[in-house]
C-alpha positions in Angstrom: 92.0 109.7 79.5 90.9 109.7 83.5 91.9 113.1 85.0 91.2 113.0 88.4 91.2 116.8 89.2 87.7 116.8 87.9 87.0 114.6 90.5 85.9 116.1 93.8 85.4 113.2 95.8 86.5 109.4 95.9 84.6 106.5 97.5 85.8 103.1 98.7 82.6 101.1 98.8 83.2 97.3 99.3 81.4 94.9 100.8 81.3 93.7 104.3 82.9 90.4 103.0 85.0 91.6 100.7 86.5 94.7 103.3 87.6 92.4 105.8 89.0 89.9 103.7 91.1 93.3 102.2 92.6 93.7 105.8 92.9 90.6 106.5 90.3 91.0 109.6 88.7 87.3 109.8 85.1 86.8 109.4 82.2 86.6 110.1 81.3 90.3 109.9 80.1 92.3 112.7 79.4 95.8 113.5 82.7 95.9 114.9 84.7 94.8 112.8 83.2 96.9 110.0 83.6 100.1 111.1 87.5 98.8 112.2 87.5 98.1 108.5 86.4 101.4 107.8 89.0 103.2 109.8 91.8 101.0 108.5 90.9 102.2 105.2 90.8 105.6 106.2 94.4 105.1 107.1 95.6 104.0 104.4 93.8 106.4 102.3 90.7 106.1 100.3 92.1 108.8 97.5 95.8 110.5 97.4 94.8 113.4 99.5 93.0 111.4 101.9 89.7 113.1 101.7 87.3 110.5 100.4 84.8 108.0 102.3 83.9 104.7 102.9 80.9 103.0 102.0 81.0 99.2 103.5 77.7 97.8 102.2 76.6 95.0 105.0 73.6 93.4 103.8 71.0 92.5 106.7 72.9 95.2 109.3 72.8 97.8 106.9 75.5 99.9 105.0 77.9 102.2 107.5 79.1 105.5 105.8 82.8 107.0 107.3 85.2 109.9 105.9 88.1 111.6 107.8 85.3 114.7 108.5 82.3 113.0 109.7 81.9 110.4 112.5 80.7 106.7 111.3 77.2 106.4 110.2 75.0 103.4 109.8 71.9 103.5 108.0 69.6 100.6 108.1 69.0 97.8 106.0 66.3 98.6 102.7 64.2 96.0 103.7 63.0 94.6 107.3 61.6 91.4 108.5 58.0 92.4 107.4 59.2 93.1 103.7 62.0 90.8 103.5 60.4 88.5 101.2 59.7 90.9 98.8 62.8 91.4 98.0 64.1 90.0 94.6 68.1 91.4 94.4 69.5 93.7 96.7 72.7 93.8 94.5 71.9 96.8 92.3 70.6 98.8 95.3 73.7 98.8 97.3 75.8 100.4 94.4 73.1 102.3 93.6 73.5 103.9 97.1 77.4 105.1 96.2 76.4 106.8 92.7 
């Protein structure tokens, strides 16, 4: 069975797509409108005592990293234009990133 007081910190960590659509904040994504998304989340709470962080995973702009005790964050993209086409599937990496 899950206890969660083992747990010492909870992460919300949707996509860009996928945290707007939550919100109901229409697309297309922006850097705006993602770290909106982040604070809405915040709000409502990522984990009952409201001490967890968000992790909205953006593709090309990057992944941008926000709790209720640190200021927004956003850390660049894997890749760049030079290296772009070697890359084969981003999708592991991003959850990767949260674990």
């Amino acid at each position: 069975m899950f206890d969660q007081r083992n747990i010492t910190h909870f992460y919300a960590s949707p996509n860009a797509e996928e945290a707007l659509n939550l919100l109901s904040i229409p697309l297309p994504t922006s850097k705006d409108k993602i770290e909106k998304a982040a604070e809405e989340f915040l709000s409502i709470g990522v984990s009952g005592g409201g001490e967890g962080t968000v992790i909205i995973r953006s593709g090309a702009l990057g992944a941008y990293l926000k709790s209720r005790e640190t200021q927004g964050k956003w850390i660049d993209a894997f890749w760049t234009a030079s290296n772009f086409d070697k890359v084969v599937d981003v999708t592991g990496r991003s959850r990767a990133a949260a674990h």
